[in-house]
N, C-alpha and C positions, 0 to 999 in steps of 0.2 A: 386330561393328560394320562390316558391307560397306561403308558408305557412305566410309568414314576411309581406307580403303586395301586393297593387294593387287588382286588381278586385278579383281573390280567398279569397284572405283575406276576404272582405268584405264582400262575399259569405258565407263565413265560418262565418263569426260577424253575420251574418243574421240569420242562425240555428240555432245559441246558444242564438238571440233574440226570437223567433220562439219558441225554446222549452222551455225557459224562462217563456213563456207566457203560456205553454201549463204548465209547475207547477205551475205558478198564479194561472191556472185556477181549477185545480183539487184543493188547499188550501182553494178555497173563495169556489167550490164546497162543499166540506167535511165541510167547517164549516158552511155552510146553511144547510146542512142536518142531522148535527149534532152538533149544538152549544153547548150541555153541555157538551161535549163530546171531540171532537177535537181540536180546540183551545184555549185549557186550557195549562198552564205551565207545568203541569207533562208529557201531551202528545205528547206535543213539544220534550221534555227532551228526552222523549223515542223515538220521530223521528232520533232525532240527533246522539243518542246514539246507534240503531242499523245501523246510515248511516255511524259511525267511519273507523270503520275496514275494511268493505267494501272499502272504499273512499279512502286507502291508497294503497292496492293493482290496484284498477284505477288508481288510479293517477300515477303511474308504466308503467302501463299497457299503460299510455297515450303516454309517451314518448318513447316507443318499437312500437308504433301503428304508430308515426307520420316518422318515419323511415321506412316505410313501412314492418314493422315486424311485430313479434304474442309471444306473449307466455301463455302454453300453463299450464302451472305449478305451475302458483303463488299459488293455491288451495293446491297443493301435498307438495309444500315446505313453507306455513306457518304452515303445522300438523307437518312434521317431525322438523323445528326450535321450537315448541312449545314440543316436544316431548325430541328434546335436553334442550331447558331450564331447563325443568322440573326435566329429568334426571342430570341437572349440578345442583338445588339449591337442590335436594336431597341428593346429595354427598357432599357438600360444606357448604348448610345454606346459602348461600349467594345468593339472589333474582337479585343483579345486577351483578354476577358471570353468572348467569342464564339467563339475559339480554343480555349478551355480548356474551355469547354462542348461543341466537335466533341469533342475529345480523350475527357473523361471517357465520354461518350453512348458512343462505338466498342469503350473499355475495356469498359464496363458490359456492353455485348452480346458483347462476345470472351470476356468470365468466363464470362459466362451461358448459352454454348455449349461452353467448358471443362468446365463444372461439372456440366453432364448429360452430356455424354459422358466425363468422368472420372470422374466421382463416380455418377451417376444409369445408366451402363452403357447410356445410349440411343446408337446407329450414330452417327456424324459428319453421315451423310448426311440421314437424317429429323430431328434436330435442327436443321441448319443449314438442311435446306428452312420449319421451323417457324418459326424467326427470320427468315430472310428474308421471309416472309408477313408477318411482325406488327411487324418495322421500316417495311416499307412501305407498311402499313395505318396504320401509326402516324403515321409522315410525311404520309399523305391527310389523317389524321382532323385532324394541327394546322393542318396548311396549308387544308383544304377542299376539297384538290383542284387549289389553283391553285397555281403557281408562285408562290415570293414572292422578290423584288428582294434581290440586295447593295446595304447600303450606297456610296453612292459613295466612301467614303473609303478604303473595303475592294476594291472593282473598281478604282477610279483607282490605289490604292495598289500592294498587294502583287501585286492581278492586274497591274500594268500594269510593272512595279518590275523594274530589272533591274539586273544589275552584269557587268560588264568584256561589255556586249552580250547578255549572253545570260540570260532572262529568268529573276528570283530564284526563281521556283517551282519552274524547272528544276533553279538547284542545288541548292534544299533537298531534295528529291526524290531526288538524285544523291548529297548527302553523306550520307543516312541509308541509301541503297542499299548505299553502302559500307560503312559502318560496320556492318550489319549481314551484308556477305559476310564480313567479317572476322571476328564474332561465329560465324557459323556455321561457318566453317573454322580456328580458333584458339581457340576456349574452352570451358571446360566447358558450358557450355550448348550449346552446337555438337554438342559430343562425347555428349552425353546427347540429341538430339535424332536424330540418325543411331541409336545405341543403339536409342531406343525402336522405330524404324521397323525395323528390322531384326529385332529381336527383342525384343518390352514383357518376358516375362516372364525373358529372362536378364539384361534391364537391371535389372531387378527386382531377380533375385538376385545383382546386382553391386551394390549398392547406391544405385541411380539411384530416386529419389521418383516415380514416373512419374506416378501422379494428379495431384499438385504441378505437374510440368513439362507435362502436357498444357495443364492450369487456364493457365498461363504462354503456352503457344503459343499458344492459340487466342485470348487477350485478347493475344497481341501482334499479330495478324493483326484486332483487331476495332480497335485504336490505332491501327494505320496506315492502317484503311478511316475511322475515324473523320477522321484529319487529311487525308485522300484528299476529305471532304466538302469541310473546310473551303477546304483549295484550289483543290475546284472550283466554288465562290462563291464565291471570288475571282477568280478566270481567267473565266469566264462569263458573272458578275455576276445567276443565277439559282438556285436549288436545285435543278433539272432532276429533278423529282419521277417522270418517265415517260422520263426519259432514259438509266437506266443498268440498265436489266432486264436486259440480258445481261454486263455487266459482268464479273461471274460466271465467266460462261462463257470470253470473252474472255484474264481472269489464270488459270482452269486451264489450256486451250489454251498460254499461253504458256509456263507449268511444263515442261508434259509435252512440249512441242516443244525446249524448253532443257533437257532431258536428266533432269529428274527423275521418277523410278519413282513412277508410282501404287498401287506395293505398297508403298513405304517401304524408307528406309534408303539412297538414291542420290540424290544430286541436287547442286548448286552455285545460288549467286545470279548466277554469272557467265552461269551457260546461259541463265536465266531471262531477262538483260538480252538476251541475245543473243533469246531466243524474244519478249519484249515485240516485238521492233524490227522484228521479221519483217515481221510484217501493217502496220505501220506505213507500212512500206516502201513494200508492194506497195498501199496504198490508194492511196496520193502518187503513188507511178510510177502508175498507171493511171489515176489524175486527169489526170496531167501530158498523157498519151499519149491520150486520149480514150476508153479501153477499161471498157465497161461494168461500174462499181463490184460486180457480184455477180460477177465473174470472182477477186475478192477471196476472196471466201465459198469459191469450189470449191478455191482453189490452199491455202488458209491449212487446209482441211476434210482435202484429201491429205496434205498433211506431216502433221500434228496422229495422223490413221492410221499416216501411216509412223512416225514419232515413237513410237508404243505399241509396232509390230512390232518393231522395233529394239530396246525395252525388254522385249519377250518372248524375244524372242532372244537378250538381254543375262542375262536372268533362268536362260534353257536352262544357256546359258554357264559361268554361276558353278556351277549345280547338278552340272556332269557331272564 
């Protein structure tokens, strides 16, 4: 189990120091170059608040990554859970009717990508390009194509809803992040999650359920894209049906930049917050500074590179 400790571990602690340092540095950057500007409290506010939603489908995405899996979907099945909510507090009025309906819709397709790739032995990767297609075909076919409205009770409320200043969706976002680094670096699910990534068939013959616990991973990564709908028709006040195609792409990037092995078996939720915040970063500072947003794309495109070589390097390492 490299991921738990001895030299990989520490490899991995090293990255997530490494890139740590590399958002220090952009922070104390952007606010020398912009002190009235960037770190001020409303700006902050708004760092945090577009790294929410993001950072829940990572933080998913981290513990399908550290299994040496992929998914490919979370994008496809937070529009269609956001499309079921919508569609359930429409018919009902009832916003946490609507909640429970994100919820189960995200489970549903987290099994269901579990279950052929545990059970049916189809790749991570063609499976969850399959469901990503057909949640998001799914979500056209109820909507029509268009956008449909949050209720206002649901945008006025929870979107708009904050406590001690700093907006409620941010901490719900933030207390499940943690309680789930905790889970992965403290419990037998943790410990059998690093297992499988490391090595499925000696976890196998240690007596870890691996079929069991993939089926479990991948429906927890389809729960938190599910809830990842719902609040973002709440914050939005939209389904944003054409809005979240790269999505995707975006919570792998931020895995694999916050130190977790796209072979399995290495990783933290703590690097992943750190890899969310990255690009968050550098959109904001180069909003603030005037510097054309695809300068984003190239600097976020370079780590993201470095971020693998480092993990190939990391991989040499353990093996000599």
């Amino acid at each position: 189990m490299s991921g738990r400790g001895g030299r990989p571990a520490r490899l991995g602690g090293l990255q997530v120091v490494w890139i740590g340092l590399v958002l220090a540095g952009l922070l104390v950057a952007f606010s020398a170059l912009a002190p009235r500007a960037f770190p001020t409290s409303f700006n902050l506010l708004n760092l945090v608040s577009d790294a929410a939603i993001l950072l829940l489908l990572a933080t998913g995405m981290t513990f399908v990554i550290i299994t040496a899996g992929i998914d490919l979907s979370v994008g496809g099945v937070l529009v269609f859970s956001a499309v079921v909510a919508a569609r359930v507090i429409e018919g009902t009025g009832s916003p946490p009717l609507g909640a429970a309906g994100a919820l189960a819709t995200g489970l549903a397709w987290g099994v269901l990508n579990g279950v052929l790739v545990a059970l049916g032995r189809i790749p991570a990767l063609i499976v969850t390009l399959g469901t990503l297609g057909m949640s998001l075909g799914g979500a056209l076919l109820l909507t029509g194509g268009v956008d449909l409205r949050a209720p206002a009770d649901l945008n006025l409320g929870l979107g708009l809803a904050r406590w001690l200043g700093v907006p409620l969706i941010v901490w719900i976002c933030a207390a499940i992040t943690a309680v789930l680094a905790l889970a992965l670096a403290w419990t037998r699910f943790g410990r059998h999650t690093y297992a499988i990534g490391s090595n499925a068939e000696a976890a196998r013959r240690g007596g870890v359920a691996v079929r069991r616990h993939l089926i479990k991973v991948y429906g927890l990564a389809g729960l938190l894209a599910g809830l990842a709908g719902h609040l973002s028709l709440a914050k939005y006040g939209i389904t944003g049906v054409s809005a979240h195609s790269t999505d995707n792409l975006q919570a792998i990037a931020a895995v694999v930049i916050g130190g977790t092995s796209l072979f399995g078996g290495v990783g933290t939720v703590a690097g992943t917050v750190i890899g969310v915040s990255i690009p968050v970063v550098l959109q904001n500072g180069f909003q603030i500074l005037g510097v054309r947003p695809f300068w984003q794309q190239v600097v976020v495109g370079a780590v993201l590179v470095a971020a693998v070589y480092v993990d190939q390097w990391r991989r040499r390492a353990r093996d000599q």
